[in-house]
N, C-alpha and C positions, 0 to 999 in steps of 0.2 A: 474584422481582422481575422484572419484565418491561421491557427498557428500548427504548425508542423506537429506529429507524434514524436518525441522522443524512443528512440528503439530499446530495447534492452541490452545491454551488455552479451549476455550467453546469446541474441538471437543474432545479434551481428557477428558473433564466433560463428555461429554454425552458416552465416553466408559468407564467411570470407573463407572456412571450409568448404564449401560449395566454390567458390570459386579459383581458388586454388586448385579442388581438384579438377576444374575443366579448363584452366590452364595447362598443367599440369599433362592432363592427358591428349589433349592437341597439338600441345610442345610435342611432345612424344610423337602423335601421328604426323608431326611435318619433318621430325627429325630424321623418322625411319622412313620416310618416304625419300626425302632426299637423298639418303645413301642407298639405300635397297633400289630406286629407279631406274639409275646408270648400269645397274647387272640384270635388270629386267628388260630394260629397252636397248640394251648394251651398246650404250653411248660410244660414240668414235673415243679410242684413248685420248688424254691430256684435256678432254675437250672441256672438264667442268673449271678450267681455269677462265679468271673474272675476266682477264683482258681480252681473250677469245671470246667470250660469250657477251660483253657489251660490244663488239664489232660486227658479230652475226645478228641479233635482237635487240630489240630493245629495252628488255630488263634480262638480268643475268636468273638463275634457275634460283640462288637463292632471296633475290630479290621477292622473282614471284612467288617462294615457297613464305617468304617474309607477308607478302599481303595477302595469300590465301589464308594465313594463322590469324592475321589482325582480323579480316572480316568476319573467318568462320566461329573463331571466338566472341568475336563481338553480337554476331547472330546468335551463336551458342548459349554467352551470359544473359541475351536480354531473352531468347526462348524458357531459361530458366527463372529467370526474374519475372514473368509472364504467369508461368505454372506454379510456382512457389508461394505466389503474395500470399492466398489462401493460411498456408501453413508459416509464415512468415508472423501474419497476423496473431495465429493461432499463440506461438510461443510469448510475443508477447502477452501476452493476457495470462498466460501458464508462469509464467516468472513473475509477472504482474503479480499472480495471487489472485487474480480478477476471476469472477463466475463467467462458466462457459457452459454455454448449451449443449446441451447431447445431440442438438442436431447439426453443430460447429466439429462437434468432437467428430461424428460418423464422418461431415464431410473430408475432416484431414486425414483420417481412416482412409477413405477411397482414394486421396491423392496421393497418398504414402506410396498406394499399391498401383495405383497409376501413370504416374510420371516418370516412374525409369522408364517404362517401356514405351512413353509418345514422347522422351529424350530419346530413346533409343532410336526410331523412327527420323524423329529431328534427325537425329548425327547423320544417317544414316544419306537422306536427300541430301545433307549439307554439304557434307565428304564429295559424295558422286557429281553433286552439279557443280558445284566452285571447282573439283577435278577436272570432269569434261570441259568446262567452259576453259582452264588454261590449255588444258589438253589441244585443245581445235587451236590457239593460238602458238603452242611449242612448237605442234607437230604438225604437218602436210599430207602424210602420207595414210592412206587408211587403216591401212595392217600396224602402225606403230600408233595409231588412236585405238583402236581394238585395245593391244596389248594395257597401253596406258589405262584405259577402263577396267581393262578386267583388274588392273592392281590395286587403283582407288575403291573398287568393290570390296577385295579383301581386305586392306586395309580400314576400309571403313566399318566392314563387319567385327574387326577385331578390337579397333577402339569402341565400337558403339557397345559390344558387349563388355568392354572393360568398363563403361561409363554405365550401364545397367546395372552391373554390381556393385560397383562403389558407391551410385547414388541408391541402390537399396538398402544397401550396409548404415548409412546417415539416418535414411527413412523409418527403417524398422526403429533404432532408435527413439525417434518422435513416437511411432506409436506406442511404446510401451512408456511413453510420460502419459499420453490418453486416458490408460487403466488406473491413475495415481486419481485421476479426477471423476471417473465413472467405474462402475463393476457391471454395465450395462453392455452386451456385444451381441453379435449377429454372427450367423455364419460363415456369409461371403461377405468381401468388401471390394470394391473396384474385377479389374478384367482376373478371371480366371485360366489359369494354364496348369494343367496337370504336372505332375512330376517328371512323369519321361516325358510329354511334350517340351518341360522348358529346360531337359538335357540336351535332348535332340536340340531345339532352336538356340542355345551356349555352345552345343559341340560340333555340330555337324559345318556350320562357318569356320569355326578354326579350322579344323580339316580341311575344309575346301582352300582357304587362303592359303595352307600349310603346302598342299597337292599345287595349286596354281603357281607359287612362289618358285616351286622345287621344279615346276615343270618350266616357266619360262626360260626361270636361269637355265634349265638344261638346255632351251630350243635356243636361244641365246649365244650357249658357248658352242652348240654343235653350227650354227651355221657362219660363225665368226671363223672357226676352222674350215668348211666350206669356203668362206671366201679367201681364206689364206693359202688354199690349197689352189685356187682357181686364180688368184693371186701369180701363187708362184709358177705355176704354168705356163703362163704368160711371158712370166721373169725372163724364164729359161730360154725362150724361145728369141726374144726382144735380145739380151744377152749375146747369143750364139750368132744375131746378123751383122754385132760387131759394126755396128754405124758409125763413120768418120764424120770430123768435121762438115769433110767436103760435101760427104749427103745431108749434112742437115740443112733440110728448105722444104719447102712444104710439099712442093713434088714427090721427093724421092722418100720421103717419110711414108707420103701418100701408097706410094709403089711398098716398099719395106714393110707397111703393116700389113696390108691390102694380102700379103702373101702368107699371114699368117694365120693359122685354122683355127678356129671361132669352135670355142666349146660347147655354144650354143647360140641357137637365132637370135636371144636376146641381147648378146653381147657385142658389142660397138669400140671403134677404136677412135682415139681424138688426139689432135696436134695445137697446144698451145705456143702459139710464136711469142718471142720476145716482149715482155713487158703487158704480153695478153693481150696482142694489137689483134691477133687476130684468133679465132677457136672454131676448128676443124671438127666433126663429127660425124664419122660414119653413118650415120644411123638417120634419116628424116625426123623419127621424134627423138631422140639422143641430145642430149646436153650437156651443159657442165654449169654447175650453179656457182652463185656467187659463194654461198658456203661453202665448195670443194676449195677454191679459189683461195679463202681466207684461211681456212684450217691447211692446205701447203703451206701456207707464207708461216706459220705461228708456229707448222709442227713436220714439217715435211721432213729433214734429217735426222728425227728421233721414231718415227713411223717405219725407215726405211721402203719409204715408196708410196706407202698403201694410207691413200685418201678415202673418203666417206662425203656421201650427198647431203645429210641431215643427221638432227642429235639420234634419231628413231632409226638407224637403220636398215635402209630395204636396196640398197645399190651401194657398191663398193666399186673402190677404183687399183686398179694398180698403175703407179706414173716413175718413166725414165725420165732423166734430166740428162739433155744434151747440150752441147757448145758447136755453135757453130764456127766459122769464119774468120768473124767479128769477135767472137769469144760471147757474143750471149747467147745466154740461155735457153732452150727450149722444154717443152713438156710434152713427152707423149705415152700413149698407154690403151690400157682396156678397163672400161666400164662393162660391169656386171651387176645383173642382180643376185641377193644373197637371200630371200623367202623361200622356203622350202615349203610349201604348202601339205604336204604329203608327212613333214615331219609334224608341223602344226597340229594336221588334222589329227596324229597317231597319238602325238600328246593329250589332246583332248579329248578322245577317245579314253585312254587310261586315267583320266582323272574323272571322266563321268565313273567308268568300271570301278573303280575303289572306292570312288564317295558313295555311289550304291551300294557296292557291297558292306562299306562300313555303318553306313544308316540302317541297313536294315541288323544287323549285329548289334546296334547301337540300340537301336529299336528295341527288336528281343531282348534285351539285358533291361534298357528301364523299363519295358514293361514288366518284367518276372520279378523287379525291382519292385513297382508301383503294387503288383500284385499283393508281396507278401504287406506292405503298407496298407493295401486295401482289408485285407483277413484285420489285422489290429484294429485297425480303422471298422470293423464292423463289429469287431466285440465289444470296444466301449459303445458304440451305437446301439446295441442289444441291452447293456450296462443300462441306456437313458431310457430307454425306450418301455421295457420291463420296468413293473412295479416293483417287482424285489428280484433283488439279485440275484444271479446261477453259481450257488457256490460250487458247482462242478465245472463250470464255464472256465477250463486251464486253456490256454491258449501255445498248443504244442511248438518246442524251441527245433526249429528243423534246419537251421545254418548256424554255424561259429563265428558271427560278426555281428554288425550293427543292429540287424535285422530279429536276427535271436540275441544282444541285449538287451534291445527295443520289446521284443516278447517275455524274455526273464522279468524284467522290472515291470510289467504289463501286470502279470501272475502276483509278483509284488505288493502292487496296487492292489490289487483284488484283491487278496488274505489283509493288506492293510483296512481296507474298505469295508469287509465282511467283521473284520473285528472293530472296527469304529460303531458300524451299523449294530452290531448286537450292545456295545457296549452305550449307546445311547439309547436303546430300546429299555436297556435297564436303567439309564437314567433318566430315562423319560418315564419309567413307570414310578418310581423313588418318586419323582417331582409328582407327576399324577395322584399318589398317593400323600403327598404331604399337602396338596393341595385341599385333596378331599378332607382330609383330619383337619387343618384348618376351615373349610368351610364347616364341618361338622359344629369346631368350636366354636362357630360365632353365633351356630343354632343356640347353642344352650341354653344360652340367657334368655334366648324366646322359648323354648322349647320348656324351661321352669316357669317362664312367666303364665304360658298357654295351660299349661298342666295347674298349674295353682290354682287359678279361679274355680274350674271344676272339680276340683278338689277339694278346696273349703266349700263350695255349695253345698256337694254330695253329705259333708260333715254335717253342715247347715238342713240340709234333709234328714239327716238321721237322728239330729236331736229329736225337730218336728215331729217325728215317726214315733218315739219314742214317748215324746208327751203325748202324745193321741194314744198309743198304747195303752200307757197308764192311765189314761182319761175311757179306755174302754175299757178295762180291766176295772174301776171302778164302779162303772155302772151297770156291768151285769146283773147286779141283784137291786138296783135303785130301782123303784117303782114307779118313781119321778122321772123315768128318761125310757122317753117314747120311742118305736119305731123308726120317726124320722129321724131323733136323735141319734140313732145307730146308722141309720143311711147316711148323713151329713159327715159320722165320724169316717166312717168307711171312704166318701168322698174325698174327705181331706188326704187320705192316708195314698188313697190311687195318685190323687196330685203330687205327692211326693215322691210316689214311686216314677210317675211318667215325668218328673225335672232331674230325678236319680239315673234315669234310661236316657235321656238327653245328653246329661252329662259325663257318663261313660261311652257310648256313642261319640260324641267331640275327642273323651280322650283315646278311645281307636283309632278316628282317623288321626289323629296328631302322631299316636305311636307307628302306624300304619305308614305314616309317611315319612318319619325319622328312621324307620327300619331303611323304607327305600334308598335314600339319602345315604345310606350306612354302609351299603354296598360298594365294593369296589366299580371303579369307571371299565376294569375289561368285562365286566357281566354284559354278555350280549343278548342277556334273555327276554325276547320278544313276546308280548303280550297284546289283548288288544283291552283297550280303555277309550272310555268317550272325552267330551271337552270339559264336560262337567266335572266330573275328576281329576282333570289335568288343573284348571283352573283351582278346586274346593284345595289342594295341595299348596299349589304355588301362598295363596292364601294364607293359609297355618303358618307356611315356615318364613314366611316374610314379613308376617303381622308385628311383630315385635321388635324384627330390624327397621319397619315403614315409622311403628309408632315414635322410636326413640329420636329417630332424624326429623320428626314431625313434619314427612312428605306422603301423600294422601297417593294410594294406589287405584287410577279410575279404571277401573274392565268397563269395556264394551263388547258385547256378542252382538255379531250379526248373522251366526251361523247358527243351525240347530245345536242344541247344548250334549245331546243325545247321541253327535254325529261320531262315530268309532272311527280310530284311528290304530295301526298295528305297531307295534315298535317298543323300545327302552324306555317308559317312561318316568322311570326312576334319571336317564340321562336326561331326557326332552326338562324336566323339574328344575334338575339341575342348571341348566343351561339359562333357563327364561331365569331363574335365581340368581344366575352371575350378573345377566343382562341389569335386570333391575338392582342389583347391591352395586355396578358400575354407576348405572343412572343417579341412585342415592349420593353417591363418593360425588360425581357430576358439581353436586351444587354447594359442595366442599362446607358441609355443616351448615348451612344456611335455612332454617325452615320457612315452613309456610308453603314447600314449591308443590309440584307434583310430577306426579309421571302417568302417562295413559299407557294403557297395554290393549291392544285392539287383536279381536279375531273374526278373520272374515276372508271370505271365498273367492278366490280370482284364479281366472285360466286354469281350471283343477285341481288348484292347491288351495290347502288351510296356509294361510297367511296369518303369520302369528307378530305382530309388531310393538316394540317396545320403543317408547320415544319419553325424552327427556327435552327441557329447555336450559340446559345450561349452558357453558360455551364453547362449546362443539370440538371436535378433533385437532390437533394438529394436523399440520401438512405431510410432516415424516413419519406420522402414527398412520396416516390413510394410507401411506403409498406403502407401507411394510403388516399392515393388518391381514390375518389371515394369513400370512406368506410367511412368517416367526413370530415367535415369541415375544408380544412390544409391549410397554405400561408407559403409562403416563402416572405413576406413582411413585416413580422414584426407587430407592430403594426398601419399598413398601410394598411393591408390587414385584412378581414374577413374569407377569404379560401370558402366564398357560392359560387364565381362564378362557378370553377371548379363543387360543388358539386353537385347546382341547373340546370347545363349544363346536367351534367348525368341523373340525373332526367326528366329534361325536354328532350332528344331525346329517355327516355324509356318511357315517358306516351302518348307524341303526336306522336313519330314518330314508336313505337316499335321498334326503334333503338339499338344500343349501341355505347362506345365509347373508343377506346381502347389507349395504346401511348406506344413509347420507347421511352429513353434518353439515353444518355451515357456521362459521363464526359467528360468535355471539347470541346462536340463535338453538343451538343445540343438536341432538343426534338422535338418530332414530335407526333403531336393529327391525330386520325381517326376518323372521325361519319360516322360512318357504318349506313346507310337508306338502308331498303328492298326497292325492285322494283318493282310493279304490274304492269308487259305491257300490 
């Protein structure tokens, strides 16, 4: 049984926002099309009335402006229903509370920034072909198919771009719920377009539909006067022969127009008889359409004369009405055509001439725009790019608007930034510093204990020393205590002296290496020392913390002991010291364990490895180790040790330092030192 997803509440808001607004804005495109079309194709007057218009065609203009919305919507919503599901998905799971993958989150990233513009495209086919295709079925003529394309072009560039921005305006929104669930980003996401490219591809269409609108209406109303004027020349002429009755018949009409002087070779005169029995035309391809026909009957005494071939005008008529005889009616007149090709072409001409020159204006502006964007845009790129910041790096305010805002609060940021950065340097050295005094402190208690044993010995020799003294000072004058007696004493007395030398020697290095340890962490004083040294230290100051947790420290060398190394070895001490007091914590008071510490040669580094068996890292301790400040301590822990470890084998030793863990199974540190033989 297969059961449906319940949607969420806020995702179904933001699809019934989604579609609303592509209702909404189609409503719109078929609205202003319908009214805006008649002054662009400059429809015969009266003509968009319904009873007219279902007697010529078969569906009335707003019928078909009715089923262009139903389809092109319906194409529209499910192209959007198609692109969307992705982020559809996405929010449920985001309202859900549900875990989302970073690779879920990039992908509705890239749709965000994708989908306005392959809607925009969508509209764009959708507009132009559902246009054309009623287009070829309105209109006959090719010059009012032209016209009608060039309009659904603009029009559709202007809703595509209204629907670009509004479904960005929704889109950016989703993305910024993304960063609620990640602080993970990239640079670029989906199709790239520059600043002044995607002015230019917002502004440079309105302008054209703006130019193209202003221009038709003008060729429009200048040839409608044209024909009114050619019209009435005609009038006057037809008027002045003063036709009776008695001549109206098709003869003498014949004769009567025949004499009348033709403005031009295309124009034809025509005699409709009574009841349209019969229709005369001068002209071999000359005609009279069914739609002149119907538009007289519907409109012919509020026209005052002047009939039309089609809704697209390219032929106009001027018609008398005569009585004959009988008292019926006749029709006679001139047909002409009204395209002015010569006006056409000049129009067209000036709207190529201004959209060039406005693009390239348009141009130059976003680009000197994108320009000063580019300067900002390359100082914080200097800001990342550089180790430490240019506190001279002002970024000069050279405009009074957005741009020098944009630069003032840049400058801003920088003085904020420089004093953030000093002021965590100094609390970074505070923490550094309190870190080190606590590690100091935990020394102590080994550091009394180390010192004590050779302590009391040495006491422990100088009693010895002392009875043999006395025991020689006695028998200087005994006659009874031979030569060897005197070597034996003497014997005894060197053995105490060379356990006396032993044990101040131990307490050297012990002081030798609490000094080190005593130093500040910014001492960058480079030395060179072999591993044997490094090692005989680590030793001392860890004996005491190993004993007390009762976890047994195993060294393995597979490297010469002898082999010199350059750098802080007071930091390098340190460091292997944090490594192993972690390891210790590791097995959270538990004795008996151990920890190995291995040193040994690979690809020309001293590999220095610390590994524990306890139960290994967290998931969110690995993915942020090295990168901040992390403990798994709690509030027990500051998380500097690990951080300032990394730090200190990348500044004194040009090191690094790498690890695995695995649950249950435990962790294991490497400090990778290069080797100069």
């Amino acid at each position: 049984m297969i059961y449906q997803v319940k949607h969420t509440k806020e995702q179904k808001k933001l699809k019934l926002k989604f579609i609303l607004m592509v209702l909404t804005i189609d409503l719109f495109a078929v609205v202003i099309t319908y009214f805006i079309m008649p002054l662009v194709q400059n429809f015969p007057p009266l003509s968009e009335d319904f009873a007219f218009q279902d007697s010529v065609q078969s569906l009335t203009h707003i019928q078909q402006y009715s089923i262009v919305y139903i389809i092109g919507t319906s194409i529209h919503l499910f192209t959007f229903r198609i692109l969307m599901k992705g982020i559809y998905e996405y929010l449920d799971k985001y309202y859900r509370k549900e875990k989302i993958s970073y690779d879920e989150i990039k992908n509705v990233r890239i749709d965000c920034i994708n989908i306005p513009y392959k809607v925009f495209f969508v509209q764009m086919v959708l507009i132009i072909g559902l246009g054309i295709m009623f287009n070829f079925i309105m209109l006959a003529s090719a010059f009012a198919i032209l016209k009608f394309t060039l309009m659904i072009i603009a029009i559709a560039s202007i809703v595509s771009i209204v629907l670009l921005i509004g479904s960005q305006r929704y889109l950016s929104n989703i993305i910024l719920t993304t960063y609620e669930r990640t602080d993970k980003y990239e640079r670029t996401y989906g199709f790239r377009i520059n600043n002044s490219q995607n002015l230019l591809f917002q502004m440079v269409p309105l302008i054209a539909v703006i130019l193209i609108v202003i221009s038709l209406i003008g060729y429009s109303k200048a040839v409608r006067e044209e024909g009114f004027a050619t019209g009435n020349y005609y009038k006057a002429y037809m008027e002045a022969k003063n036709i009776t009755p008695y001549q109206t018949n098709m003869e003498s009409l014949k004769e009567i127009l025949s004499s009348i002087p033709l403005q031009d070779d295309s124009h034809y005169y025509f005699i409709i008889s009574p009841n349209d029995r019969d229709i005369y035309v001068s002209s071999p391809d000359g005609n009279i359409s069914d739609f002149v026909l119907v538009y007289r009957d519907f409109f012919y005494d509020q026209t005052n004369g002047f009939l039309y071939e089609k809704f697209g005008i390219d032929e106009q008529l001027y018609t008398m009405d005569l009585k004959d005889m009988n008292g019926d009616t006749w029709y006679i007149g001139f047909k002409y055509p009204v395209v002015d090709m010569n006006l056409l072409t000049y129009y067209f001409t000036l709207i190529l001439i201004l959209l060039s020159i406005y693009t390239v204006l348009l141009y130059i502006w976003a680009h000197n725009a994108s320009i000063n964007l580019i300067k900002i845009t390359n100082s914080l790129k200097n800001i990342v790019d550089s180790e430490n910041i240019d506190r001279n790096n002002i970024l000069p305010i050279a405009s009074n608007d957005e741009f020098g805002d944009l630069a003032y609060y840049y400058n801003k940021i920088q003085e904020l930034t420089i004093a953030n950065i000093d002021q965590i340097n100094n609390s970074q050295q505070i923490l550094v510093e309190r870190e080190r005094l606590a590690s100091l402190g935990q020394m102590i208690g080994g550091i009394a204990h180390n010192l004590k044993t050779p302590i009391m010995s040495i006491s422990g020799a100088a009693e010895g020393l002392t009875d043999l003294i006395k025991e020689y000072d006695s028998s200087i004058e005994d006659p009874e205590v031979t030569p060897q007696d005197h070597h034996d004493i003497a014997k005894d007395m060197q053995n105490w002296v060379d356990k006396v030398k032993d044990y101040t020697s131990y307490m050297s290095d012990v002081i030798t290496a609490v000094k080190g340890q005593a130093v500040t962490l910014s001492d960058e004083q480079a030395v060179t020392f072999n591993i044997e040294e490094l090692v005989k230290r680590v030793n001392i100051l860890m004996k005491h913390e190993l004993k007390n947790a009762l976890v047994e420290l195993n060294v393995e060398m597979t490297v010469d002991s002898n082999l010199e190394l350059e750098g802080n070895i007071n930091s390098l001490v340190q460091v292997i010291n944090n490594m192993i007091s972690n390891a210790i914590q590791s097995y959270d008071g538990k004795p008996d364990n151990k920890i190995d510490m291995k040193l040994y040669e690979k690809d020309k580094e001293l590999i220095i490895e610390i590994r524990d068996y306890g139960p290994g890292l967290p998931k969110e301790v690995k993915e942020k180790l090295f990168k901040e400040m992390i403990t798994t301590k709690g509030k027990n822990g500051t998380g500097l040790g690990l951080f300032m470890s990394y730090s200190n084998i990348r500044a004194h030793f040009n090191g690094n330092i790498t690890f695995e863990s695995e649950e249950n199974k435990g962790t294991a540190f490497f400090i990778h030192l290069p080797i100069n033989k």
